[in-house]
C-alpha positions as CSV (number, residue, x, y, z in Angstrom):
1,X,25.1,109.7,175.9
2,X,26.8,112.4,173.3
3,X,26.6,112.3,169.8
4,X,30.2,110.9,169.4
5,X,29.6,108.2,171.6
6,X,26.6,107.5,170.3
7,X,27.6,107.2,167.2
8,X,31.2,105.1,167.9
9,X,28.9,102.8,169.6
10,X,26.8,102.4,166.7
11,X,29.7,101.4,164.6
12,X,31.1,99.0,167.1
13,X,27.3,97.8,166.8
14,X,27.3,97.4,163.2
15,X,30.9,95.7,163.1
16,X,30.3,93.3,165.4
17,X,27.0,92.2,163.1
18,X,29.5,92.3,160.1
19,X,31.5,89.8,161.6
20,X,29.3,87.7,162.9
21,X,27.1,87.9,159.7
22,X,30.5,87.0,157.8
23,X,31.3,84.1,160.2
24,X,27.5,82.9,159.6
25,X,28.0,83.1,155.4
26,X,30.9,80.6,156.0
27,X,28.9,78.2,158.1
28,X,26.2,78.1,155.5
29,X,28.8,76.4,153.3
30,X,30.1,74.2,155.4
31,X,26.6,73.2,156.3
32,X,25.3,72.9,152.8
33,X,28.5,71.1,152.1
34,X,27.6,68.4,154.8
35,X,23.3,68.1,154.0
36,X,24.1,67.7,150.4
37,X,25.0,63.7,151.2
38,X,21.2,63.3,151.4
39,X,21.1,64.3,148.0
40,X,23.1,60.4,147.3
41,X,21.0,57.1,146.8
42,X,18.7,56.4,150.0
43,X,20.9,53.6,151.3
44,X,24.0,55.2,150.7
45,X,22.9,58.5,152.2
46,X,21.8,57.1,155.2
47,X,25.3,55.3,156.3
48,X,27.1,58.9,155.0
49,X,24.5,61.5,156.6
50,X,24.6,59.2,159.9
51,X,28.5,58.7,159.8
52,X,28.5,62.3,159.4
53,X,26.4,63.3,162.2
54,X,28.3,61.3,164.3
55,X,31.9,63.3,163.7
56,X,30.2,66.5,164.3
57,X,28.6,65.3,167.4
58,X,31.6,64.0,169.1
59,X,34.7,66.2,167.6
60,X,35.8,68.8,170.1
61,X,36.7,71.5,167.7
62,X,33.3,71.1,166.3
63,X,31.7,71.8,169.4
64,X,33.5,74.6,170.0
65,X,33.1,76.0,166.6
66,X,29.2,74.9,167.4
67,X,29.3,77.2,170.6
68,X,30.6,80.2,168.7
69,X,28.1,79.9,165.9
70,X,25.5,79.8,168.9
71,X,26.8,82.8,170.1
72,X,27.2,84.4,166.9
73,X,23.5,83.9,165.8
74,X,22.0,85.8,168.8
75,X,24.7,88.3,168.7
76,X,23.9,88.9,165.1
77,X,20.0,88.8,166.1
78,X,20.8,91.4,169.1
79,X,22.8,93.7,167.3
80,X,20.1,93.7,164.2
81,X,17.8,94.4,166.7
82,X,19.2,97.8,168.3
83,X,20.4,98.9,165.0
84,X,17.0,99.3,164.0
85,X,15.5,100.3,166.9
86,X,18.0,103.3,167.1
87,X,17.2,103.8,163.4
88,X,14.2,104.4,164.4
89,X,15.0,106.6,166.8
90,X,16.7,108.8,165.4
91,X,14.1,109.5,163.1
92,X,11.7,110.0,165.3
93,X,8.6,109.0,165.7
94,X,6.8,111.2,162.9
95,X,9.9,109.2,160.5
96,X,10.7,110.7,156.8
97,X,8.8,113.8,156.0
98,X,9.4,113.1,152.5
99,X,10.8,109.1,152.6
100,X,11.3,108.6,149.2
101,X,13.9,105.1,149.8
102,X,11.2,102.7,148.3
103,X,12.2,104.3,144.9
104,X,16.1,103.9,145.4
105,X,16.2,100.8,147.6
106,X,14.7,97.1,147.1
107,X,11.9,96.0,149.5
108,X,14.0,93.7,151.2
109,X,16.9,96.1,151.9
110,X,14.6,97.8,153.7
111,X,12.6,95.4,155.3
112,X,16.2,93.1,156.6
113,X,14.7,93.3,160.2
114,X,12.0,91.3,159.1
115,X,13.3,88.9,156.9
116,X,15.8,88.2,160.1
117,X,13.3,88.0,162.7
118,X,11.6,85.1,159.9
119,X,15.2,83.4,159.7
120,X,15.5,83.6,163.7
121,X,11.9,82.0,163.8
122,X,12.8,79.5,161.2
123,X,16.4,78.4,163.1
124,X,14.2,78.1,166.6
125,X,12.0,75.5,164.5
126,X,15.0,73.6,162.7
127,X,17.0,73.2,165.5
128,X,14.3,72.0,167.3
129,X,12.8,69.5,165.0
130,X,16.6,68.1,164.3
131,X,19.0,69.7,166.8
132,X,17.4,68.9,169.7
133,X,16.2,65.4,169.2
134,X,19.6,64.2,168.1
135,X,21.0,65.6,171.2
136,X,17.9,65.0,174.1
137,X,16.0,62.3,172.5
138,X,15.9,58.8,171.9
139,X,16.4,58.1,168.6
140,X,16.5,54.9,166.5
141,X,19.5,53.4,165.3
142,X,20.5,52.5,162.0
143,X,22.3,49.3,160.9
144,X,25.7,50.5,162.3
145,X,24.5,51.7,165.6
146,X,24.2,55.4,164.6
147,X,21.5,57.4,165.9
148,X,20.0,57.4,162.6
149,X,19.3,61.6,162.0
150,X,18.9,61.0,158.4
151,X,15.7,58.8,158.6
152,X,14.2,61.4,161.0
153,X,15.2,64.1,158.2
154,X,13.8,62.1,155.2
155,X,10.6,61.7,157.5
156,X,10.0,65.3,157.8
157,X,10.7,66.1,154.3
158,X,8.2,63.5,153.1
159,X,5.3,65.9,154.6
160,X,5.0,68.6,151.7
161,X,3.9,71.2,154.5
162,X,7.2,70.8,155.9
163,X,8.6,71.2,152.6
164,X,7.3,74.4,151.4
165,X,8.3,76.0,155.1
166,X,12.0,75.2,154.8
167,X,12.1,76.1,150.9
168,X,9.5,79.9,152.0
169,X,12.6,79.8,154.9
170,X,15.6,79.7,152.2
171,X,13.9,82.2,150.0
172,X,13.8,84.8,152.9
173,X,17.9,83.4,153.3
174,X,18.1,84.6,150.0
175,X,16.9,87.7,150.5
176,X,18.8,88.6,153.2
177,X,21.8,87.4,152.4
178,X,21.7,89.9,148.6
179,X,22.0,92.7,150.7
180,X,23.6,91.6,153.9
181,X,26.7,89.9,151.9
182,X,27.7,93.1,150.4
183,X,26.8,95.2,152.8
184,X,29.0,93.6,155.7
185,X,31.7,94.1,152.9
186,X,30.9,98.1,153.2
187,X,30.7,98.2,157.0
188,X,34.1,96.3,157.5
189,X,35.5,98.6,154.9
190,X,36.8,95.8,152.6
191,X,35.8,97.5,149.2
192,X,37.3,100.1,146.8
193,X,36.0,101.4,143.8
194,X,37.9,99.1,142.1
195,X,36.4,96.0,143.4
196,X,33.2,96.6,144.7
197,X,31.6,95.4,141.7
198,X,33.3,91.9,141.8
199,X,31.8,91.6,145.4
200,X,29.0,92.3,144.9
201,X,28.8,89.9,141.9
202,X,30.6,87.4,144.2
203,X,27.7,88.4,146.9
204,X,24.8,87.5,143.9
205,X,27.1,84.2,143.5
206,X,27.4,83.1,146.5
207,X,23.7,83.9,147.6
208,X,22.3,81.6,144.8
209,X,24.5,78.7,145.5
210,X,23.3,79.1,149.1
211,X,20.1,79.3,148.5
212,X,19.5,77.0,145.4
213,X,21.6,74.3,147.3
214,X,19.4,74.3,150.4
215,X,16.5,74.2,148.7
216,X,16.6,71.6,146.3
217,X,17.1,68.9,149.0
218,X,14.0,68.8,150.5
219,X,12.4,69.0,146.8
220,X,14.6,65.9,146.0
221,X,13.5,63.9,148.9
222,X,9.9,64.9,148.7
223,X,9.7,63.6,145.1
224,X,12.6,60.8,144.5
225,X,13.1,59.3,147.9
226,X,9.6,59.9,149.1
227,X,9.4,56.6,150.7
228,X,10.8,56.0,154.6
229,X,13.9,54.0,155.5
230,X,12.6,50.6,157.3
């Protein structure tokens, strides 16, 4: 392959993980947006969380939005993954004579493959543990009939083991998203000197709303509504 192909590969590479990194950001709001109902009184989260579950589970727009953020994870997981195998290519196997970026870059800027590889490890686990039981289990109902999903959520966050995974799992989010926000702003060309500094302020914003939102769920449930539905 030449060096201009190479290269207009690699940014095809990189804008594709933009946009599906983008595309990921918004479903992280709507998904926060829907898990924080178990946040309400027990009772009350239960019919909601359920009710909720339900819509997703049967609205066609949602599935297809579902399939594209299926599709979007592993292309995002892909692309991250070639990127940095290249990167490392291209420096060769001997790397940096002088690599000096740990004094002009944050560890986790330069450790992003990681951090990913966690989050992709992490994902595997959740949608496991909830994804796949609502959809290929048997599940008990609740009062209304509803698989009851938020009963088998308030059951895994009442084991503090569970707990300290999925809050360890958002602070890697967090990490990833400080640099990958902004940085999928660069790649996509969407900044000017004018404005970068309000997205990357909006990036620092939005990362801990993300991640302080996620995590205090399972904290609340551990301690206030550390007791199962009957």
């Amino acid at each position: 392959m030449s060096r201009s192909l190479f290269l207009r590969d690699s940014v095809v590479r990189k804008n594709l993980m933009a946009l599906t990194g983008l595309f990921l950001c918004l479903f992280l709001v709507i998904h926060l947006a829907g898990n924080l109902q178990l946040l309400l009184p027990a009772e009350q989260a239960q019919v909601q969380y359920n009710h909720y579950s339900e819509l997703l589970s049967h609205n066609i727009f949602i599935k297809i939005v579902s399939y594209a953020l299926y599709a979007s994870i592993i292309a995002h997981a892909v692309y991250a993954l070639i990127l940095t195998l290249r990167a490392r290519q291209a420096r060769g196997a001997q790397g940096y004579a002088y690599d000096k970026r740990g004094q002009v870059t944050p560890w986790y800027v330069r450790n992003m493959g990681v951090l990913g590889a966690l989050l992709l490890a992490f994902i595997i686990i959740h949608m496991r543990d909830f994804w796949f039981q609502y959809k290929f289990t048997e599940m008990p109902l609740d009062a209304e009939g509803r698989k009851d999903l938020y009963t088998i959520v308030a059951v895994a966050y009442q084991q503090l083991w569970y707990v300290a995974l999925y809050v360890g799992a958002m602070l890697v989010l967090g990490f990833h998203l400080l640099h990958g926000f902004h940085s999928a702003f660069q790649t996509l060309g969407l900044y000017h000197s004018k404005y970068n500094r309000w997205v990357k302020w909006a990036g620092y914003g939005y990362t801990f709303i993300i991640t302080a939102g996620f995590t205090i769920i399972p904290i609340y449930m551990y301690f206030i509504q550390n007791q199962p539905l009957p």
